[in-house]
N, C-alpha and C positions, 0 to 999 in steps of 0.2 A: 858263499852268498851272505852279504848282511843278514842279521838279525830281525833287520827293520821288515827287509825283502820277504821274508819267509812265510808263506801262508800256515806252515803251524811251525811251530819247538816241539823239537824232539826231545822228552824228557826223562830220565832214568832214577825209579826209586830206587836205595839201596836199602831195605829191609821193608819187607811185606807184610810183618804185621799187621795186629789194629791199627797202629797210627799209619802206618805204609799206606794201606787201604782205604782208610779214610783221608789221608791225602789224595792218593788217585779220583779218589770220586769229586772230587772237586776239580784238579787236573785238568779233567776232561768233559768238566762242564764250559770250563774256558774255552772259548771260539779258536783261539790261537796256542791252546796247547794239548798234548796232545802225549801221553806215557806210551812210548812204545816197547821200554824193557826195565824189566825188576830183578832185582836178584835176594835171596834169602837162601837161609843157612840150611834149612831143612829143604830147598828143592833137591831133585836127586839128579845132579846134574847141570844141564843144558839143554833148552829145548822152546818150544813155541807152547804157550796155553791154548785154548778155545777159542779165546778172543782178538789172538794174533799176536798179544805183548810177549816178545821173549822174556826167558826166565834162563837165572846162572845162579849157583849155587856159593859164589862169590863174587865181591866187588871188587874183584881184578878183572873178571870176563866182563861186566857190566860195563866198564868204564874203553874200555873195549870199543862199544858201541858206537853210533854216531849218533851224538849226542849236542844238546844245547843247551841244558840244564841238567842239573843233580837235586834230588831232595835225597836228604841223610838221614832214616827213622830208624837212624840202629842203637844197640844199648852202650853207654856213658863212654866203655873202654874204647870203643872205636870209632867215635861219632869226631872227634877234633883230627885223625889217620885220616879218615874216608873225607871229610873236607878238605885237607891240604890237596890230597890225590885229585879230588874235582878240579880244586883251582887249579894245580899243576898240568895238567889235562886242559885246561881252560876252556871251563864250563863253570858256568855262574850255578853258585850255591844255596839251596835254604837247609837249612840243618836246625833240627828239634833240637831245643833245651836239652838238657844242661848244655852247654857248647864242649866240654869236655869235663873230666874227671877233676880239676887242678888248673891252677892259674898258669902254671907252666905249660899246660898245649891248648891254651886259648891262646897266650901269647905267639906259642908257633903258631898254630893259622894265621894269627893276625901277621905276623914275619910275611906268611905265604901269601896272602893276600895282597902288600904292599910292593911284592912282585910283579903283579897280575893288576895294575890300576883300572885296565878296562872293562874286568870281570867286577859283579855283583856279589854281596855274599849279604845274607839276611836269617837270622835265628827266631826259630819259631815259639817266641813270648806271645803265645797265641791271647791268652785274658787280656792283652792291651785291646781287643778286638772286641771286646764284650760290649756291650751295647751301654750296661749298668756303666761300666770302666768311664767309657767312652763321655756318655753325659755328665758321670762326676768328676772328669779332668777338665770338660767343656765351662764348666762354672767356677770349678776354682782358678783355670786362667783367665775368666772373664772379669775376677773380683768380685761380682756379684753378690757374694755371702764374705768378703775381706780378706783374709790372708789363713794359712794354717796354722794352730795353736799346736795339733798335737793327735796323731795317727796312732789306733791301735788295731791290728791283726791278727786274725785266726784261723788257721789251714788245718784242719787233717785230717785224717782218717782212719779205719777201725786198723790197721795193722800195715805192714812191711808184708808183700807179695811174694812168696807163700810162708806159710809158718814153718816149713822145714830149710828155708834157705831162696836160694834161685837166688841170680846175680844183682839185683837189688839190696841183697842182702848181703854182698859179698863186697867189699874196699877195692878188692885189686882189680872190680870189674866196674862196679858204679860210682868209686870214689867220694861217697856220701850218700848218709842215710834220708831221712825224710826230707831235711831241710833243703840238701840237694837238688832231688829227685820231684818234691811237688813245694816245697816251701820255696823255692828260687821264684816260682810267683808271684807269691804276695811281696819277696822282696822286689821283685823287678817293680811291682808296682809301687810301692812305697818311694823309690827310686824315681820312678815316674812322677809323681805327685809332688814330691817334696827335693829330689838330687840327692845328691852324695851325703856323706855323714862321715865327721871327723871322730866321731869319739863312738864305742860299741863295749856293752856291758853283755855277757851271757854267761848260762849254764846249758850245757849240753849233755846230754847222756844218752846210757843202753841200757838202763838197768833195767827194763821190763823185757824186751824180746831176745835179749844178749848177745844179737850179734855184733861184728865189729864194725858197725855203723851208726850210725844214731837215732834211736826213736823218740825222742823229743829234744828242742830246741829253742831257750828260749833266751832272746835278746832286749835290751836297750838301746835305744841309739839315736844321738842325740847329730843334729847339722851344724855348719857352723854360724847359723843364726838363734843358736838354744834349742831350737825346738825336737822335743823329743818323741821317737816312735817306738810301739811295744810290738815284740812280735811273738806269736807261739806258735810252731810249726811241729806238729804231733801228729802220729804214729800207735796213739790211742786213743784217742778221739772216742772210737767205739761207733758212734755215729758220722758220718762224714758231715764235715764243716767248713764253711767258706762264710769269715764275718768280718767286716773293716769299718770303724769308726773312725771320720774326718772332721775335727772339732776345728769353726773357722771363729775367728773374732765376731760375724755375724750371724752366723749359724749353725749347721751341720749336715754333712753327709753320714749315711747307714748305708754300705753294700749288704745284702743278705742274699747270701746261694751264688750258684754260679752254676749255668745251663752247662750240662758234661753227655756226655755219648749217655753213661749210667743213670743220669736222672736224679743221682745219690747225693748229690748237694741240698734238693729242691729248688721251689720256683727262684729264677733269679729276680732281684727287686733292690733298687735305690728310693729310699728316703732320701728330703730333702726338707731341712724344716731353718726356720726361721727366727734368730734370738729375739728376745723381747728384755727388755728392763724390768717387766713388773716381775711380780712376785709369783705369778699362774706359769710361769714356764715360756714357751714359744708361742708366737704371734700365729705362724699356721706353720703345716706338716702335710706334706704330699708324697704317697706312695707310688712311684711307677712298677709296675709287674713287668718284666719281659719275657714273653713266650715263645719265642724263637731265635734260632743262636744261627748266626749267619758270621760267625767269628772266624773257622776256617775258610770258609769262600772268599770273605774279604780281606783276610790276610794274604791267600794264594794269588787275590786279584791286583793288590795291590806292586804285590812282588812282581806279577808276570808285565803289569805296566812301566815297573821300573826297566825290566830288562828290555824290552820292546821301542821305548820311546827315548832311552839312554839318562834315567833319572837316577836320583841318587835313594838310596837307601836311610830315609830319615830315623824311621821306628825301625826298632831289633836291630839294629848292624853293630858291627863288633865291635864299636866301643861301649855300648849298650850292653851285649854279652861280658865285656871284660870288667867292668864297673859292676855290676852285677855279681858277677864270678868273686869278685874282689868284696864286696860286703858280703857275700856269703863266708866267705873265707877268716873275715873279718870277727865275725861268729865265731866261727871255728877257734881261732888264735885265742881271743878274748878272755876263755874258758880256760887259765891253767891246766886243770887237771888234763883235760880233754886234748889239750895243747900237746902236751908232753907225751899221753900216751899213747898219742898217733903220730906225732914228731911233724907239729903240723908249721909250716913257716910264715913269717908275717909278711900279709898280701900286701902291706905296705910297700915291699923294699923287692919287687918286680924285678925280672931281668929287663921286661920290656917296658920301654916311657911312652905313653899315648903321646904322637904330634901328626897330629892330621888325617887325613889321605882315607879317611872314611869314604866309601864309595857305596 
């Protein structure tokens, strides 16, 4: 039966985590979809919950199912595996940030992908969804306050999850440390606002938690219009931080905070203020507060519309992912030291060349 036909989608998370979970809860607030089986690593088995959604102890039985969609809320190492396997299965995809470990299996899904033209796939760059996000993208493509001078960023938090380890903390599972893992954010969004960036200046390091990942990250990076953006993506924070300054020829934007499950940001709020000539600063300055985060609903919504009505995937789809993926990496190479002593390769020279077929 079409997709169009179907009075729900049958949906399958593969890892039941917090983010698992709080996927589903949104899921199934959509009229038209509908989680009927999960699987995670810790169930004991196979079997049915309470609430009727079966459960498998891997995403080989899961996929199994009859299925209409995949969400992928599993950790770094198997998040670009368990997407191919969706598409190849062909069941349209949303798959959590990072899209994978390395430019090299984002480019295979995207391979996978462009097998599969009639299947969806979309990455969950959930901040594009923010409300704050949202009205400072709306202004700066309206011109309203003139063009971008010069972005600067600030992500992070009191530490790398946990202090003895766990696979955040480990290469061969999460393939990057903070910058990865929650700094890919602020870059996705930098990216969003401004595009690509031909030139990238960084120092990267571990020398405060010492694992073989990175606890702080910081870059230069300049478009190919001059204009440059700073970013610090930290792992010491000590207090969790979410800060972006947008300098326009007329004015400026302030992101402050970022609505999160923990609350550990604080309030979220966009400034927006106004240049002036004289000598007393800006002409006016207006603070918005935003007190409710409707960013996973309206992501999930958006997604379940694409698939439903046969739309294309404009935000998050993998060339977004691989662009993304690729200034991250970008970071990474920049940094000699850091370069050499992960043997990291230049995301410049891709096996794979982006030409089209974005769906």
């Amino acid at each position: 039966m079409p997709i169009a036909a179907k009075e729900k989608l049958s949906v399958g998370i593969a890892g039941y985590g917090v983010v698992g979970k709080r996927r589903r809860y949104y899921i199934d607030q959509h009229p038209r979809l509908k989680a009927t089986a999960i699987c995670e690593q810790k169930m004991d088995g196979s079997g049915v919950m309470s609430d009727g959604v079966i459960y498998h102890d891997n995403y080989h039985k899961l996929l199994e199912e009859p299925l209409d969609i995949l969400f992928v809320c599993l950790s770094n190492d198997l998040a670009a595996e368990v997407t191919v396997a969706g598409l190849s299965r062909g069941l349209h995809v949303f798959c959590e940030k990072p899209p994978g470990r390395n430019m090299e299996e984002v480019e295979e899904v995207i391979a996978t992908e462009k097998k599969h033209p009639g299947l969806l796939l979309k990455y969950g760059f959930n901040h594009r969804y923010h409300d704050s996000v949202r009205e400072a993208l709306r202004i700066i493509e309206s011109g309203e306050l003139g063009k971008i001078v010069n972005v600067r960023g600030v992500y992070g938090k009191s530490k790398i999850i946990p202090f003895g380890g766990g696979w955040r903390a480990e290469r061969k599972y999460a393939g990057g440390g903070i910058l990865l893992d929650q700094g890919i954010h602020m870059v996705d969004l930098i990216r969003l606002f401004c595009g690509d960036f031909v030139e990238v200046k960084s120092y990267v390091s571990n020398d405060y938690w010492h694992h073989d990942v990175e606890d702080n990250a910081f870059a230069l990076m300049k478009d190919a219009q001059g204009r440059i953006a700073m970013l610090h993506s930290s792992a010491t924070q000590w207090q969790h931080r979410f800060h972006m300054d947008i300098a326009l020829n007329e004015g400026y934007l302030e992101l402050r905070g970022i609505l999160s499950g923990s609350k550990s940001y604080g309030e979220e709020e966009l400034t927006i203020g106004k240049r002036s000539e004289s000598d007393t600063g800006t002409v006016s300055e207006q603070t918005i507060t935003y007190l409710e985060d409707n960013s996973w609903r309206d992501e999930i919504y958006e997604f379940a519309d694409a698939v439903i009505n046969g739309k294309s995937i404009d935000s998050g789809n993998s060339r977004d992912a691989l662009e993304t993926m690729r200034l991250v990496y970008q970071i990474y190479y920049a940094d000699t030291v850091w370069r050499q002593a992960y043997n990291i390769q230049n995301p410049n020279e891709p096996k794979l060349s982006w030409q089209g077929g974005i769906k």
